[in-house]
N, C-alpha and C positions, 0 to 999 in steps of 0.2 A: 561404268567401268572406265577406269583411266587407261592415259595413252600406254601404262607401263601393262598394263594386267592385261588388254586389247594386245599387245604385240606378243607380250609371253600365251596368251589362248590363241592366239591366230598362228604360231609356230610350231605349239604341239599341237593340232588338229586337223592340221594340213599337210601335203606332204610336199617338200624341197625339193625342189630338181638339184639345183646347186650346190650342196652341202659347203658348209664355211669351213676356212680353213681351220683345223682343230691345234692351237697351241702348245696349249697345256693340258696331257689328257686326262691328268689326276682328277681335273673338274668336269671332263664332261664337255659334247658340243650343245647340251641347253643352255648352261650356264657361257661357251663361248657367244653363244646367240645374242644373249643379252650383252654381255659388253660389245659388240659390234653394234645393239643398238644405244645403247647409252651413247656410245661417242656420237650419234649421229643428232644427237638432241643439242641446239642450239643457244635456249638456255644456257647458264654456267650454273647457276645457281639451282637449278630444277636437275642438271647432271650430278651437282656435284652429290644432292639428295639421293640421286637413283644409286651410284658409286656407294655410297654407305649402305644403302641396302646390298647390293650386291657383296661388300664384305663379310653381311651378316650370315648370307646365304653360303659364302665361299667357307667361313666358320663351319656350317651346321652339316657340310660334307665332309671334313674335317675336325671332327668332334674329338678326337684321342687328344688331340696338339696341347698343349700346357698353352694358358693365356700366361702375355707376356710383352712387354716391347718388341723385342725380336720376332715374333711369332707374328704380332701386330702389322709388324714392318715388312715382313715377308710376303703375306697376303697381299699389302699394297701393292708391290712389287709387282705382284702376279698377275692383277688387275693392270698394271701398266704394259706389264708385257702381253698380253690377251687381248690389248688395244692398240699394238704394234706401234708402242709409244704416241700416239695421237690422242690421250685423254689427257684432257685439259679441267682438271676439278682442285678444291679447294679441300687437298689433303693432309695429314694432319706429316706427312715423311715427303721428300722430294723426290721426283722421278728418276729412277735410277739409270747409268747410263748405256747405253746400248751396246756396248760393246763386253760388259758382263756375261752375253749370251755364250760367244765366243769363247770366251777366259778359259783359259785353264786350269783348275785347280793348281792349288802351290803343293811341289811335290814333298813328301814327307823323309826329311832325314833318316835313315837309321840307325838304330844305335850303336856306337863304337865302342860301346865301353871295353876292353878286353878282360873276358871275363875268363878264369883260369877253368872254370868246374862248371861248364853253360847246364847241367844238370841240377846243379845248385842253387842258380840265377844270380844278379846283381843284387837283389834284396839280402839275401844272407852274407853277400860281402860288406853289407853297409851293417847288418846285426854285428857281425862281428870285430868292426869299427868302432860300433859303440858295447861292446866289452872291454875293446883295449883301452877305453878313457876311463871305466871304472877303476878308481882307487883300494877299494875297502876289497880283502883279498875273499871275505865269504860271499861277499857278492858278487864280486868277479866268477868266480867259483861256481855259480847260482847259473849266472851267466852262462859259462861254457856249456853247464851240462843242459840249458834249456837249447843250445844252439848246437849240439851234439842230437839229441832227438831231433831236432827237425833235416837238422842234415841228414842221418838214418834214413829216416821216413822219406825225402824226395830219392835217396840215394837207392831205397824199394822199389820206388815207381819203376824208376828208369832201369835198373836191374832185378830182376827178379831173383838172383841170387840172394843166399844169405850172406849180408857184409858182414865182416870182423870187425869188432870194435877199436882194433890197431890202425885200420884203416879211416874209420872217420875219426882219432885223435890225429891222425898223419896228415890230414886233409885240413884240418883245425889251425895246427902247427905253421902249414902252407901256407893258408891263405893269410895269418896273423903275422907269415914274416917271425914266427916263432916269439912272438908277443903273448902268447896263447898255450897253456901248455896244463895239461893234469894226466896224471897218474895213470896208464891203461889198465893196470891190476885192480886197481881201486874201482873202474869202471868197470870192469868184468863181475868181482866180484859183487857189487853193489847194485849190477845191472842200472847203470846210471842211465845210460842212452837206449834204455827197452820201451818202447813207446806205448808199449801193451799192457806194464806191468801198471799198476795203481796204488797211490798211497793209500794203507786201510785207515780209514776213519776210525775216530776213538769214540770207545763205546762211551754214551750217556751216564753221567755218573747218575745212581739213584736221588733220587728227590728228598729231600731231608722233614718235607711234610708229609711227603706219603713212604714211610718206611714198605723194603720186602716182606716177601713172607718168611724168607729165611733171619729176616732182624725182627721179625715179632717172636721167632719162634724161640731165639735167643732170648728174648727180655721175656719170655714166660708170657706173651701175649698172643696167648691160642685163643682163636676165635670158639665163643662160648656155645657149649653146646647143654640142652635139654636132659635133664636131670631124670633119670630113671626113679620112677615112683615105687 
């Protein structure tokens, strides 16, 4: 049994009066066990061996994490910090520096955008950005009414009322700066912005190999029947 497999069986099988200080508790104080003895190994080269193992080990508690540089570099990281910066091995990332511990995350802006319809979000104001560049007026047209249902449908969530289709053309109008505009009769009547309604699909035309039975019955092509004797 080596010095490494001797100190890891003489740790679980014995009991600690002392418990080590526990770092990082994602790993567990076995796994801090061993990096307090690793640093303690004088070798460099026989530490820097015991270090990769213990990577593998830090991996195998850690099984979801995507492999990856970053992921790779992290671990390292963790093993330095689990060594209270005192491991000295030949790793493949430089020791990161102490005062990371501390750090504060950088705080996160919020967004300013001033949005007219926060019910609507930023995303349908950039949909509807890119209708006012279309040129060709059927697809502009195409446009609107695909960005009139969706408005509808968010304008459901947040109200449970039934909206007027005056109102999401009005709301259209707004946010386009009046760049934007179609017909509310035409969308009433044509239930353009009804997110329920569905275009029917056109029926299959017959097969020209395999006629009906109403085109056989026209061409006098009745299926033959048994002749009364």
């Amino acid at each position: 049994m080596n010095d490494y497999n001797q100190y890891y069986h003489l740790n679980n099988n014995e009991k600690i009066i002392d418990k080590p200080l526990l770092i990082l508790k994602e790993y567990g104080r076995n796994v801090q066990k061993l990096v307090n003895y690793v640093t303690t190994i004088e070798d460099k080269e026989k530490r820097t061996q015991y270090a990769y193992t213990l990577i593998d080990l830090m991996k195998q508690i850690n099984p979801a994490m995507k492999e990856g540089p970053e992921y790779a570099q992290t671990l390292w990281d963790d093993l330095y910090i689990m060594s209270g910066f005192n491991l000295d091995v030949d790793s493949p990332y430089p020791m990161p520096e102490k005062e990371i511990l501390g750090r504060k995350p950088k705080r996160l802006d919020y967004n300013r955008h001033n949005i007219r319809y926060k019910h609507y979000g930023r995303n349908m104001e950039l949909l509807i950005e890119k209708a006012i560049a279309i040129e060709e007026e059927e697809e502009k047209e195409a446009a609107i009414v695909y960005v009139g249902k969706l408005m509808k449908s968010f304008y459901a969530s947040w109200n449970k009322d039934v909206v007027d289709d005056s109102v999401i053309v009005d709301n259209i109008k707004t946010l386009s700066k009046g760049k934007l505009e179609i017909n509310v009769e035409k969308v009433k009547e044509q239930n353009l912005f009804d997110v329920s309604s569905k275009e029917r699909s056109k029926r299959p035309q017959p097969s020209m190999n395999a006629p009906s039975n109403n085109q056989n019955k026209r061409r006098g092509n009745t299926p033959n029947k048994k002749r009364k004797n």
